[in-house]
N, CA, C and O of each residue as an XYZ file, in Angstrom:
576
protein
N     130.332    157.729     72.680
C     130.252    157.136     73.997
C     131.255    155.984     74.130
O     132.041    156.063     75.075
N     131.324    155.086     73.437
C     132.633    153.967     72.927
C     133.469    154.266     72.955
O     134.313    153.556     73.501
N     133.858    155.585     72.365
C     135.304    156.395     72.112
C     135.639    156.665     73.718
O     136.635    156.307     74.347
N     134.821    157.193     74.040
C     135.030    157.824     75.365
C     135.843    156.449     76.628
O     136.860    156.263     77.296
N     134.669    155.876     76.326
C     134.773    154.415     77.442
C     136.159    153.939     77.279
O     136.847    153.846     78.296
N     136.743    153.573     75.948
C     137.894    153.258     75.584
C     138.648    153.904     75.659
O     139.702    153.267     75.670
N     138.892    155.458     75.764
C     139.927    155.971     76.377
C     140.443    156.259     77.909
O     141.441    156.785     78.401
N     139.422    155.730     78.335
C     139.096    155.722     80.107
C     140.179    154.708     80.485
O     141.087    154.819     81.308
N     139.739    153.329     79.390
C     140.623    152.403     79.778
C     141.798    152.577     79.177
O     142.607    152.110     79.979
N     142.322    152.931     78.336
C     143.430    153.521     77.783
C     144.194    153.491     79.098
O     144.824    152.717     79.818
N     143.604    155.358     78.979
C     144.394    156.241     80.534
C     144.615    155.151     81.607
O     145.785    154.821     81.800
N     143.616    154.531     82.353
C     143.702    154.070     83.577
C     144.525    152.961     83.083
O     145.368    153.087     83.971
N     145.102    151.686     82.186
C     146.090    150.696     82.185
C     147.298    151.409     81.759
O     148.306    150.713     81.885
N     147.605    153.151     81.068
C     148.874    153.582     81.040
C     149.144    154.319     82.868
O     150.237    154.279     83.434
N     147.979    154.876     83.429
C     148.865    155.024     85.000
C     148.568    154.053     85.577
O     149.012    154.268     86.705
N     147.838    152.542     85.592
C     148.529    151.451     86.127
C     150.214    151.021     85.909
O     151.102    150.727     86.709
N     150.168    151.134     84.568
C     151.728    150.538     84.473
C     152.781    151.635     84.770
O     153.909    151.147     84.695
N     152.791    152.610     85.000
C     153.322    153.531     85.073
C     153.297    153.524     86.544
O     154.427    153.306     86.984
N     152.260    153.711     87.614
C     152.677    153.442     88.742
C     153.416    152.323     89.307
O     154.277    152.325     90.187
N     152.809    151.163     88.488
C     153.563    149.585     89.014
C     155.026    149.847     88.990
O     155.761    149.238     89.767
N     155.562    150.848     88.017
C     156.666    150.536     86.931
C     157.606    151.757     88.362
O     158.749    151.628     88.799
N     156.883    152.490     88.613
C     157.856    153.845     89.703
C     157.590    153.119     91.024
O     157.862    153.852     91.974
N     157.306    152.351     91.254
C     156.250    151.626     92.712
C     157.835    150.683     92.729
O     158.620    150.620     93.675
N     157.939    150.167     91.676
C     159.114    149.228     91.707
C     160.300    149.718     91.775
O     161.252    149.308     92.438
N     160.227    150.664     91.032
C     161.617    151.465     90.951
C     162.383    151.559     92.318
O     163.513    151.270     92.713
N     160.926    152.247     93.003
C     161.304    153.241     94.374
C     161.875    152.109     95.546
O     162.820    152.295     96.313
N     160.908    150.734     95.434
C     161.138    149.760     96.156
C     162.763    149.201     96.438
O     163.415    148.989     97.460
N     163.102    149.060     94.650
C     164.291    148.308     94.708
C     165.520    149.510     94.902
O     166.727    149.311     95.044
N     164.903    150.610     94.864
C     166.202    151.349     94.860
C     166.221    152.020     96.455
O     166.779    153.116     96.525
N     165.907    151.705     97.173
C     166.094    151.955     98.856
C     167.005    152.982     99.502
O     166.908    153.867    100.352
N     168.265    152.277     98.431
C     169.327    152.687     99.369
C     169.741    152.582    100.736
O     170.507    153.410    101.227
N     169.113    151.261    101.610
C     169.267    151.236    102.792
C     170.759    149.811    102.678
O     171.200    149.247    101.676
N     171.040    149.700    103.728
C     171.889    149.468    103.782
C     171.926    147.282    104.699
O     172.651    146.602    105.425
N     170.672    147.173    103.968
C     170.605    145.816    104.252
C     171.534    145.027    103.374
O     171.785    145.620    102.325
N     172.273    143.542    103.542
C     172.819    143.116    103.102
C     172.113    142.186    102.027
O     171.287    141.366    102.427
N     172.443    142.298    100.534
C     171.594    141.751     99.266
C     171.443    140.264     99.785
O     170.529    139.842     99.077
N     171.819    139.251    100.608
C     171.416    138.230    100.940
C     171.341    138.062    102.251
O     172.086    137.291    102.856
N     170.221    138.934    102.932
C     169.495    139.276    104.209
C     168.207    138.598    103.681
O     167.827    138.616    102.510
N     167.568    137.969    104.779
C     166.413    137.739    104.385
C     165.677    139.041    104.585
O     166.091    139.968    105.280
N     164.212    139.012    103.708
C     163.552    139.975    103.501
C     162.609    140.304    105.045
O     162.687    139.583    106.040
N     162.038    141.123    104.976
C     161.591    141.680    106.386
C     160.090    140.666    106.468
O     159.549    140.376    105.402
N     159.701    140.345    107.324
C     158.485    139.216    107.211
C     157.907    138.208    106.689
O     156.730    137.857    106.601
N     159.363    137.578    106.190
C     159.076    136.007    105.420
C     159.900    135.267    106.345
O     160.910    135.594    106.968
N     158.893    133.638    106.265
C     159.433    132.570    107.195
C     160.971    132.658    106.870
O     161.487    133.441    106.073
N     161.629    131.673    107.666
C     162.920    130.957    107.821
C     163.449    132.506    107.148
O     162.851    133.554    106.903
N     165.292    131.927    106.949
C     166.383    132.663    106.525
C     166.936    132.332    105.485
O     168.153    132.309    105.304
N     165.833    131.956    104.470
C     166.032    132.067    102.997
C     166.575    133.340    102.503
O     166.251    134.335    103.152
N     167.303    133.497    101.527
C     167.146    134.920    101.319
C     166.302    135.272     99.943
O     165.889    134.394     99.185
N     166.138    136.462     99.767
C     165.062    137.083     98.600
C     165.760    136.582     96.753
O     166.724    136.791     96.016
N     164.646    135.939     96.795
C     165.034    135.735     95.168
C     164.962    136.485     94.301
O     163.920    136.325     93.665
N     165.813    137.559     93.803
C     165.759    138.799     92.899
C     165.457    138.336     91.464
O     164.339    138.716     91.115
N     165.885    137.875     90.850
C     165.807    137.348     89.972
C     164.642    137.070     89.385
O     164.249    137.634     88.364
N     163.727    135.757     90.296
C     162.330    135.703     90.258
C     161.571    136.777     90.361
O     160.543    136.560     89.719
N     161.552    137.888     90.870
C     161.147    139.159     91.101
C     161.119    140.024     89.773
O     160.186    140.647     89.265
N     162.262    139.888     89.425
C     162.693    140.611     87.877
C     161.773    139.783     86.794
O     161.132    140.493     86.018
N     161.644    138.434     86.666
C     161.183    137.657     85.643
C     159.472    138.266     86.006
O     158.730    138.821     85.195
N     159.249    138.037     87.080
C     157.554    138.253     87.547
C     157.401    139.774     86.659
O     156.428    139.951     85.927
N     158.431    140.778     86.819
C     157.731    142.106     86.980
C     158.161    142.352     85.428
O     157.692    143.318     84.826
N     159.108    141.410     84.765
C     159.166    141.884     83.021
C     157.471    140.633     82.950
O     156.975    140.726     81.828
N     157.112    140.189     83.362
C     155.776    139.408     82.603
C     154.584    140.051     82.887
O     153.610    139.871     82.155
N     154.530    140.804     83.889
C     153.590    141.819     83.893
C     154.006    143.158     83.005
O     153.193    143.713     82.265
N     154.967    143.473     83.123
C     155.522    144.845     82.243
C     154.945    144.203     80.771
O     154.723    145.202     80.086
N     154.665    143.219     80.122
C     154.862    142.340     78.762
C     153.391    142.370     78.514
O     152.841    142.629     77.444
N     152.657    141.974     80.012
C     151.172    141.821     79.676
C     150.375    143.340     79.690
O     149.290    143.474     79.125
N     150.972    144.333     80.324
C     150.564    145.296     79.921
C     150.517    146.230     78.738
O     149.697    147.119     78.506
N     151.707    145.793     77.943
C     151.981    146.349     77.061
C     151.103    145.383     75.755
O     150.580    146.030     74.847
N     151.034    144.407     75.748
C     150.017    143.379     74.916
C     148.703    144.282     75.304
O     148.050    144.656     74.330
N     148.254    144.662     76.526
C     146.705    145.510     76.633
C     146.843    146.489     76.526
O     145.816    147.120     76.773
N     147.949    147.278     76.159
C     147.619    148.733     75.766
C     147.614    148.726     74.241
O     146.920    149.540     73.632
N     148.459    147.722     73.534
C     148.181    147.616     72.318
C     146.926    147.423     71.746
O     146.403    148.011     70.799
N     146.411    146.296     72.623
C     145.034    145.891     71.952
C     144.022    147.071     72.375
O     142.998    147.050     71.691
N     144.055    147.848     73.107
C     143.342    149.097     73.704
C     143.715    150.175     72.571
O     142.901    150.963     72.090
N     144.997    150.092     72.242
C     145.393    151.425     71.021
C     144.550    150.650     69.359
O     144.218    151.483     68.516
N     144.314    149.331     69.075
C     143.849    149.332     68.155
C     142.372    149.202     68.121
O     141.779    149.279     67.046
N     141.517    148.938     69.653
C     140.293    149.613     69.783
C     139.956    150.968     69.337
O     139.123    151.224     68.467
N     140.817    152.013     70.137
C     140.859    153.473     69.875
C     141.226    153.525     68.380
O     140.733    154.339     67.599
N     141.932    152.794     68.122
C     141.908    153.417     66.092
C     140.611    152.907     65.633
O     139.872    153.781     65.181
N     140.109    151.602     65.636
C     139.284    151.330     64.795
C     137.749    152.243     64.917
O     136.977    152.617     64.035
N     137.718    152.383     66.253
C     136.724    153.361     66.775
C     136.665    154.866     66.005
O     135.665    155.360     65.484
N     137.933    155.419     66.076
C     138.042    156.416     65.102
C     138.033    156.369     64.126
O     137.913    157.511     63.682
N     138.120    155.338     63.038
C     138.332    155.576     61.862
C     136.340    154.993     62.092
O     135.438    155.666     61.593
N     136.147    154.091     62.659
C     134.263    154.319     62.491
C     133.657    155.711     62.426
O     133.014    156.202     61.498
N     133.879    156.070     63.204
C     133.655    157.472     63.587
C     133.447    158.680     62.619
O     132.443    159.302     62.274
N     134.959    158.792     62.266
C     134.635    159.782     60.678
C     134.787    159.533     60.109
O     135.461    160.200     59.324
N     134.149    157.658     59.639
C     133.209    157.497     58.817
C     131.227    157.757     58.763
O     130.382    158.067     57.923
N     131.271    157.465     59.945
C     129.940    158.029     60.258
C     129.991    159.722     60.183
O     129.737    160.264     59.107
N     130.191    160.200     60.886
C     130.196    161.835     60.757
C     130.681    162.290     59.517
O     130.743    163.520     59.518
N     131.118    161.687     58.262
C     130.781    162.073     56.745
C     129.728    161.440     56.079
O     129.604    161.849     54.925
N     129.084    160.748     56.349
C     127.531    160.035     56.135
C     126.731    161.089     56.641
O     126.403    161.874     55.752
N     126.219    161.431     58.000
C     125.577    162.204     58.599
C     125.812    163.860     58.003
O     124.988    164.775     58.022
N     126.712    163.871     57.671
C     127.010    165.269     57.068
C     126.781    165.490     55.671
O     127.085    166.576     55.178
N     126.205    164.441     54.884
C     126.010    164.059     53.357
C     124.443    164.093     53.252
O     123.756    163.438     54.036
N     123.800    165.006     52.096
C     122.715    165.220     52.133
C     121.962    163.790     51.774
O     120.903    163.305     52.172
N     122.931    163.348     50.887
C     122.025    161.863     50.191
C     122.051    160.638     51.249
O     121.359    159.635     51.069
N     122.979    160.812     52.466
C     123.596    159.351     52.933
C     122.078    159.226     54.246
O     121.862    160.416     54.479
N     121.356    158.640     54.850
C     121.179    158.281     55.880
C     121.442    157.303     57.017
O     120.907    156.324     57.536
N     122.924    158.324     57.194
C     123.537    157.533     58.401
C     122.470    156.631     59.663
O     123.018    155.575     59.981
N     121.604    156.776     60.129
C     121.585    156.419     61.318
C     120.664    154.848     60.773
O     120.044    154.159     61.583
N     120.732    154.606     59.683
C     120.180    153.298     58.727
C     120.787    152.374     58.355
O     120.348    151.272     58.029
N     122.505    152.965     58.382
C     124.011    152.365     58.263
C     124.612    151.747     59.400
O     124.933    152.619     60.208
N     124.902    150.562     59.803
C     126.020    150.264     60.702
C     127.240    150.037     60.154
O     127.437    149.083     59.402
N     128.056    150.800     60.447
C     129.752    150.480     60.132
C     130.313    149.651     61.534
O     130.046    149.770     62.729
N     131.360    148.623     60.648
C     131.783    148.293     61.597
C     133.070    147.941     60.753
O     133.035    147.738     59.540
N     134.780    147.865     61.916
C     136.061    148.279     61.255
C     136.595    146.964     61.934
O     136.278    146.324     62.937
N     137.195    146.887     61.312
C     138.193    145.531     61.710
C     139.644    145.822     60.953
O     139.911    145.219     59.914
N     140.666    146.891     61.602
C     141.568    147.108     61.185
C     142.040    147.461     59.664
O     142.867    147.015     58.869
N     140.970    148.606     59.690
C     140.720    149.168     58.065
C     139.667    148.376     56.662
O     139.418    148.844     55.551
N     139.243    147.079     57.261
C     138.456    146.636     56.374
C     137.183    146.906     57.405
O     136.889    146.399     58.488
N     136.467    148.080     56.469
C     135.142    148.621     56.675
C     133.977    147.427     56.378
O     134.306    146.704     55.438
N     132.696    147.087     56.991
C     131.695    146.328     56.897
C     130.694    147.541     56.937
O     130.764    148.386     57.829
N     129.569    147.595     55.725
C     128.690    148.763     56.021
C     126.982    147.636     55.592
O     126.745    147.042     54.540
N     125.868    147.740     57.211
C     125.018    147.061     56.530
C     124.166    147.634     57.091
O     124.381    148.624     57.790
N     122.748    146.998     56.846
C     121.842    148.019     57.107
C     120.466    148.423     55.576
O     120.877    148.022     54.487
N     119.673    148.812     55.552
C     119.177    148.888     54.792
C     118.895    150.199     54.200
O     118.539    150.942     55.115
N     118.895    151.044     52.652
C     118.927    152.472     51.787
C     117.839    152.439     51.238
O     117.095    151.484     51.017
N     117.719    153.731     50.963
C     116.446    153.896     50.364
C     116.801    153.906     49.212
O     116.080    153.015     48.763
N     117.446    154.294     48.303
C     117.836    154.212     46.746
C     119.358    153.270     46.436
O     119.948    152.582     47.268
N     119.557    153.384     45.697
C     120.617    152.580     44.860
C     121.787    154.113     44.934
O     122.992    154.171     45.177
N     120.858    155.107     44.630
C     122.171    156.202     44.406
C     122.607    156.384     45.893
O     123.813    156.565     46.063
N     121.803    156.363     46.993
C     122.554    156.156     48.224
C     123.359    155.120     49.276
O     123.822    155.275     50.406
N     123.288    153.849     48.228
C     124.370    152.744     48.672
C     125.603    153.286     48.164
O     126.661    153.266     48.793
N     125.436    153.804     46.933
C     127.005    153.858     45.894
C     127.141    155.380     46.780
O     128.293    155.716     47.054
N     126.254    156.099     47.131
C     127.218    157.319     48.054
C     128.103    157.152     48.963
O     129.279    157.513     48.986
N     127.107    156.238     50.182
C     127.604    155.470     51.184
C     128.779    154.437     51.214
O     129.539    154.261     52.166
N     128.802    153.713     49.881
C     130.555    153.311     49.984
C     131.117    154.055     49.074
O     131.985    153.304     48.632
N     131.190    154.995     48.529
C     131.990    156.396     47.939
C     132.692    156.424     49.051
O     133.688    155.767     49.352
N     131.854    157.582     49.909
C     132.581    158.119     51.205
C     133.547    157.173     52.194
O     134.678    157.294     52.663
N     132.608    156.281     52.248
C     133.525    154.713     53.247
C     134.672    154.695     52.700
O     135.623    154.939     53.443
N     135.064    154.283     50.648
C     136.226    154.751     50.459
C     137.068    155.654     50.356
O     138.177    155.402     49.884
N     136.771    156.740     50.719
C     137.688    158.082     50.480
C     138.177    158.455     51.805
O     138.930    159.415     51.970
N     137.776    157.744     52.706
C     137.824    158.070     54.574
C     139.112    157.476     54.217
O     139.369    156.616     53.374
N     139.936    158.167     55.102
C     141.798    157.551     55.029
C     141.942    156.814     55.860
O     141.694    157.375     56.927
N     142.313    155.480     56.033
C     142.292    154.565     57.060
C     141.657    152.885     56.575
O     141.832    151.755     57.030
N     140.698    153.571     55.191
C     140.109    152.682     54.914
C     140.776    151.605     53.697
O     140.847    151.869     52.497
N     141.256    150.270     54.397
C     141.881    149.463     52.946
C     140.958    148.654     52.251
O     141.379    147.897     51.377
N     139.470    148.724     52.585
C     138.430    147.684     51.719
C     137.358    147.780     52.766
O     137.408    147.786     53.996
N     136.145    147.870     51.701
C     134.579    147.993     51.976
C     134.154    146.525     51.690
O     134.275    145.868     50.656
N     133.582    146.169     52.987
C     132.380    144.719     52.098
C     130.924    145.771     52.391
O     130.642    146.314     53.459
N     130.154    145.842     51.103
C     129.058    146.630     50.788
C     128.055    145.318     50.872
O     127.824    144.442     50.037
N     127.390    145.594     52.634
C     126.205    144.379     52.791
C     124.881    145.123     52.630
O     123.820    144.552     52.884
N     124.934    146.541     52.162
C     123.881    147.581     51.773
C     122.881    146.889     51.231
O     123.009    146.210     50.212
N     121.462    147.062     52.103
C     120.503    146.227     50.616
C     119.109    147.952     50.703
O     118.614    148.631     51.602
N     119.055    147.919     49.426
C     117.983    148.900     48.793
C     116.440    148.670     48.948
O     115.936    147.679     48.420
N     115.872    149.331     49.476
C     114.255    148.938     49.965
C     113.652    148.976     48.803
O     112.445    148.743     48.726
């Protein structure tokens, strides 16, 4: 359901910037035949249009979008690499996943929660380490 939500926002801030980005395109490229220091169509006095400022505005939004799709692409990884880590727990006769919380912080796995044996903590970070993605387990596992 997480996975899902986070790719929603994914999609919808890559065709935000993607429309902003052709929205602008289409704007500045007109081809009409106004003179580049005409004032613009419905602004006071006969200033003319500051291009420049325009360009700086639309690379700092182009900059901040790309800072949130990053941080959105390392949601979507860490989410996945949770993921099938859980769905090899759940698929393990000894592990009882739904007793486990994993949680990822850019490949360092956190697994806590409480096991019924000792042989199913050491399963449970077995698998945590053999999942590819994973650079270090903190094992907060405690045994009933």
């Amino acid at each position: 359901m997480f996975g899902a939500l986070l790719r929603l926002v994914v999609i919808l801030v890559v065709v935000a910037a993607a429309a902003a980005f052709f929205m602008g395109y289409r704007i500045a490229d007109r081809g009409d035949s106004t003179p580049s220091n005409a004032p613009a169509v419905g602004t006071a006095g006969s200033r003319p249009v500051d291009t420049s400022r325009a360009r700086e505005t639309g690379a700092d939004v182009g900059e901040k979008l790309a800072v949130g799709a990053n941080q959105a692409q390392r949601a979507l990884g860490n989410a996945a690499l949770t993921s099938k880590i859980k769905a090899k727990m759940a698929l393990d006769d000894l592990v009882k996943s739904a007793a486990i919380d994993v949680d990822n912080e850019g490949g360092v796995v956190t697994l806590k929660g409480t096991v019924r044996s000792e042989a199913e903590r050491v399963r449970a970070v077995q698998l945590t380490r053999e999942t590819e993605g994973v650079s270090s387990v903190n094992d907060r596992l405690q045994v009933r």
